[in-house]
C-alpha positions as CSV (number, residue, x, y, z in Angstrom):
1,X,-0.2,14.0,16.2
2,X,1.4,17.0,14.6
3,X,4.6,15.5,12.9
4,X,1.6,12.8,11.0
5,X,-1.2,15.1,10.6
6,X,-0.6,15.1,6.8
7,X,-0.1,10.9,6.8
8,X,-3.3,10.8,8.8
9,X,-5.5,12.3,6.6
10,X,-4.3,10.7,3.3
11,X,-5.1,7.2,5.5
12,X,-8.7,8.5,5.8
13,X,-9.1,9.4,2.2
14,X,-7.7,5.6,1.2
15,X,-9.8,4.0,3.3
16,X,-12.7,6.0,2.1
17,X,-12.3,4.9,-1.3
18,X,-11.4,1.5,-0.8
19,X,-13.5,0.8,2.2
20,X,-11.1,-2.0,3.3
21,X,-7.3,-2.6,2.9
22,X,-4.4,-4.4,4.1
23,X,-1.6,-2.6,5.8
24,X,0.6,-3.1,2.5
25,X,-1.8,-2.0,0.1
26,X,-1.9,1.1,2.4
27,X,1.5,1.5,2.8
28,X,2.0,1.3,-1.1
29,X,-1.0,3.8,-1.8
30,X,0.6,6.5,0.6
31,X,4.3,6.1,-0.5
32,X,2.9,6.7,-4.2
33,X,1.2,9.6,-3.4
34,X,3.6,11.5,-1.3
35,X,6.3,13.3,-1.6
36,X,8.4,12.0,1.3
37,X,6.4,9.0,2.4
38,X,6.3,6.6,5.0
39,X,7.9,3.7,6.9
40,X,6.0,0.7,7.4
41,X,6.4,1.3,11.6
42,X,4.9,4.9,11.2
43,X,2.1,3.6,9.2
44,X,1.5,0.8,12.0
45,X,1.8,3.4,15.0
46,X,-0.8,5.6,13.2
47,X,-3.1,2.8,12.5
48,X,-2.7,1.3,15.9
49,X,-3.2,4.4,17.6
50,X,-5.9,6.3,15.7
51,X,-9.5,6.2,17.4
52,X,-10.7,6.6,13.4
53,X,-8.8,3.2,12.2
54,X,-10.3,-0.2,13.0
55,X,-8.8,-3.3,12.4
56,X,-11.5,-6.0,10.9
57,X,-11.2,-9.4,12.4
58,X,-9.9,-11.4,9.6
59,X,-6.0,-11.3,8.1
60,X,-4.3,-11.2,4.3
61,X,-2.0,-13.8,3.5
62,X,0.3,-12.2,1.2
63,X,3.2,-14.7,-0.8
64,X,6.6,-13.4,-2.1
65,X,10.0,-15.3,-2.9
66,X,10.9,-15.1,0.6
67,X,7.7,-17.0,2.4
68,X,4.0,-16.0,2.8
69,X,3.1,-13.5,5.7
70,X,0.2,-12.1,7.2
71,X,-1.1,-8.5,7.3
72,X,-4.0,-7.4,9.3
73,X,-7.0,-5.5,7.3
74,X,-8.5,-2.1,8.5
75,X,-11.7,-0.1,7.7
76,X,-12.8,3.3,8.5
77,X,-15.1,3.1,12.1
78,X,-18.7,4.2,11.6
79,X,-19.3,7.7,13.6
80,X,-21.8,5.6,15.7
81,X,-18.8,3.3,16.7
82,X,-16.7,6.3,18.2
């Protein structure tokens, strides 16, 4: 957890202020506000893997040029859910 310690944290403090977002709109809210950033599979790993993160049942169907895909939304759990 040491080398995304830093990543981690900004995630929490999205999540607090948004309540609920889509991996992309995470992804694009941590790449503009740090310096070095992140890749979309280090974001998913940290996600995935953090006990804070859950994922909320329902997906985002997001459209570009190239076709429509699906990301998954996730929320911050309650300290009662831990």
């Amino acid at each position: 957890m040491a080398r995304t310690t830093r990543m981690r944290q900004l995630v929490v403090k999205i999540l607090e202020e948004k309540e609920e977002a889509n991996t992309r709109a995470i992804f694009d809210e941590l790449n503009a506000r740090m310096k070095w950033g992140a890749t979309m599979n280090q974001l998913g790993n940290v996600l995935a893997k953090d006990p804070r993160f859950q994922k909320v049942e329902r997906m985002e169907r997001i459209g570009n040029m190239n076709g429509n895909y699906s990301v998954c939304v996730w929320k911050l759990k309650n300290e009662s859910e831990m």
